[in-house]
N, C-alpha and C positions, 0 to 999 in steps of 0.2 A: 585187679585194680579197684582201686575203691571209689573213688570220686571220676564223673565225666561232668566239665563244663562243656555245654552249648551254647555258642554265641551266635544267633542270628543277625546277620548282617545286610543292609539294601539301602545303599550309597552312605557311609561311613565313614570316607574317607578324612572329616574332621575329628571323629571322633577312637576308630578302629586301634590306630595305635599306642596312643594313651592306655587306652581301658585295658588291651591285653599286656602291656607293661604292669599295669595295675592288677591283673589278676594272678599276672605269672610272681609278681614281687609277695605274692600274699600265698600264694599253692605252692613254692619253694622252700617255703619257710615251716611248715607243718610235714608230721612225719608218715605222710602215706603216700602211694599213690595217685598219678593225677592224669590226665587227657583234656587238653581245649579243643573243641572242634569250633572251628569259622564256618559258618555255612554262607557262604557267596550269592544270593538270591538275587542274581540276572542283575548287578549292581549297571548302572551306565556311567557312572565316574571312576574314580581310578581305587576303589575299594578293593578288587581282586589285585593287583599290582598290590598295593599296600601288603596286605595277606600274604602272596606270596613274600615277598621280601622278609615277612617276620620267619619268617622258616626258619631260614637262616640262623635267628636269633634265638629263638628259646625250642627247648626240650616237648617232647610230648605235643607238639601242636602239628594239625593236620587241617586239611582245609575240600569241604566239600562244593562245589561248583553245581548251581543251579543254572542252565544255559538262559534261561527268561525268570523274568520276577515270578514268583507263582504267589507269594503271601507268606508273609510271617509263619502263620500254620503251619503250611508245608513244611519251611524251612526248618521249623521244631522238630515237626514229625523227620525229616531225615536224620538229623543230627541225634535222637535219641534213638532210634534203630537203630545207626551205626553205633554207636556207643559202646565200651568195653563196660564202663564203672556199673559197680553194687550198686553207687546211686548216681543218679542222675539229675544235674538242675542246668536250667536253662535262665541264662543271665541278659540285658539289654546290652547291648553295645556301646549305647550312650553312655555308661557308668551310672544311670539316677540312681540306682541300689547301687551300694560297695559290696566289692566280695568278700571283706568279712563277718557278711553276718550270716554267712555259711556258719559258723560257729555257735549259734543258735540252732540250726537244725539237727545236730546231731540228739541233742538230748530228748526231741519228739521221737527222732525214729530209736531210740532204745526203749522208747514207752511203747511202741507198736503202731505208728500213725505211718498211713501207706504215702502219702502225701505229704509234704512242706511247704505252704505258701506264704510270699509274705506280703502282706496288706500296711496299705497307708493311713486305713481308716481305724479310726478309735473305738466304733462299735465292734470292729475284729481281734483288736489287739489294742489295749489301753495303750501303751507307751510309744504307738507310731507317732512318727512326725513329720512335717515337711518343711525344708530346707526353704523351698522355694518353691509356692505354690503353682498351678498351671490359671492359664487366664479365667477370668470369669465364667465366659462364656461356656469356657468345656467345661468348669466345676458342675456349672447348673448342670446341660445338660449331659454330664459323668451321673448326677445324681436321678436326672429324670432316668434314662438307661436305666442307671442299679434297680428303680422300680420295679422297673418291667423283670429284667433279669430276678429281682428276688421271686417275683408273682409267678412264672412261665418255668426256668428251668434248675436256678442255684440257691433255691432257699438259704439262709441263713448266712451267707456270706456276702460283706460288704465292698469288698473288693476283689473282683474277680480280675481286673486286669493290670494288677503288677506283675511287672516281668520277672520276674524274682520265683519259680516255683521248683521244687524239688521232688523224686521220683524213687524210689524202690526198684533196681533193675524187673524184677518182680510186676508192680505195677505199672512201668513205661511198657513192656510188652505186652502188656495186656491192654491196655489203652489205646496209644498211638496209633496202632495198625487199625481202630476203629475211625478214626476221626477223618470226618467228612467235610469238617468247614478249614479253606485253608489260608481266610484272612485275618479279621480284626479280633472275630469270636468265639477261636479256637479254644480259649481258655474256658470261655464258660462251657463249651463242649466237654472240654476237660473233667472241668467239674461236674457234667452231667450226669457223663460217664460212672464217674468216682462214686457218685449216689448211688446210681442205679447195680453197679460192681459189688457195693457196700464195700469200700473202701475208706477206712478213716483219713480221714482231712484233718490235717493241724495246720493253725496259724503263728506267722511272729509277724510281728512288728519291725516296722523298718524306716529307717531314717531316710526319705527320697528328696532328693534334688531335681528339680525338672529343667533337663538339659537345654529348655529353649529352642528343641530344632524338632517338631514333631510333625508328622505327615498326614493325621486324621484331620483332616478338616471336616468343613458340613456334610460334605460328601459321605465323608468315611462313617458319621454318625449315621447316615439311612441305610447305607450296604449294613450295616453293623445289627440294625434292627432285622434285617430282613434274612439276616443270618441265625438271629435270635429265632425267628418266626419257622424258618428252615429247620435248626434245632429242635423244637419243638414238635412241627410235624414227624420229624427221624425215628425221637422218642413214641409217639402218638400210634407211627404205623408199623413200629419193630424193624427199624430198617440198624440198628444195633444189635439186634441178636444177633 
């Protein structure tokens, strides 16, 4: 199999079956193999009920059950263990990325990039854009974060947290089964990792729409630091080796 989507899910029920109509209308159409995995993260609204129900409907779709929320993280982290595909990406639920810019990735990983991420920001990728930016408030502090994140643990990358990133069966197993943070900061874990592995990182550019329904609030920016901080100590005392 060659392609696995991971779809992290925790209460989606506005949004869950749209996006996988949308993903499956676009992975139907291309001439490889494919697997959606739902990963259910302890939803309290009627998101698992949705999921099931898609069963029914489309090919290759399987759905993992997390019995309590545990964090985004986690939920990544299951979905790419389980995983069949060569490669591996892990998409938002909301749709802010579309799944065709999978269609981009392929030509890094024949360059040899272990990694496929795709960033919103212009110092990453000149040609990203946004559809529809997110409020003020989280732009600034999106940008105060990147600070600290570029100083502490993901030099040179501007966007560590689009949901948008892609994987080397190769690389997911080596990775994943490291990663210790399992909510907001997994990604920059990710990329921690990626450095320290020497694993090459490519970037694309991405056209994002911000869905308007998003769960970080003030709250989720201190956990978010303090994850960074946790991050950094792991690195610090080789709790990655």
């Amino acid at each position: 199999m060659l392609l696995s989507i991971i779809i992290p899910a925790y209460n989606e029920e506005k949004n869950l079956k749209r996006s996988v109509g949308n993903f499956y209308n676009y992975l139907k159409s291309q001439n490889y193999d494919y697997e959606m995995i739902i990963v259910n993260d302890g939803s309290t609204d009627s998101t698992a009920d949705i999921a099931r129900d898609l069963l029914s409907s489309y090919n290759n779709l399987t759905i993992i059950e997390n019995r309590v929320n545990s964090g985004k993280g986690f939920a990544v982290k299951r979905g790419m263990l389980e995983a069949k595909g060569d490669f591996r990406l892990f998409i938002d639920a909301d749709g802010a990325t579309s799944i065709d810019h999978v269609e981009k990735i392929w030509p890094l990983f024949k360059e040899g990039f272990d990694i496929v991420i795709g960033s919103r920001n212009k110092k990453d990728a000149r040609e990203s854009r946004l559809g529809k930016a997110q409020p003020y408030w989280k732009i600034f502090l999106g940008k105060c974060g990147n600070k600290i994140i570029q100083l502490s643990a993901a030099p040179g990358i501007h966007d560590t947290q689009c949901g948008f990133k892609a994987f080397t069966k190769k690389t997911a197993e080596k990775i994943f089964p490291k990663l210790k943070i399992n909510r907001w900061m997994f990604d920059v874990e990710i990329l921690t990792l990626a450095r320290r592995l020497n694993f090459k990182v490519g970037k694309i550019p991405v056209y994002w729409i911000d869905s308007g329904f998003s769960r970080v609030g003030i709250k989720g920016y201190v956990v978010s630091l303090k994850e960074i901080i946790k991050i950094k100590f792991n690195l610090i005392s080789g709790k990655y080796d």
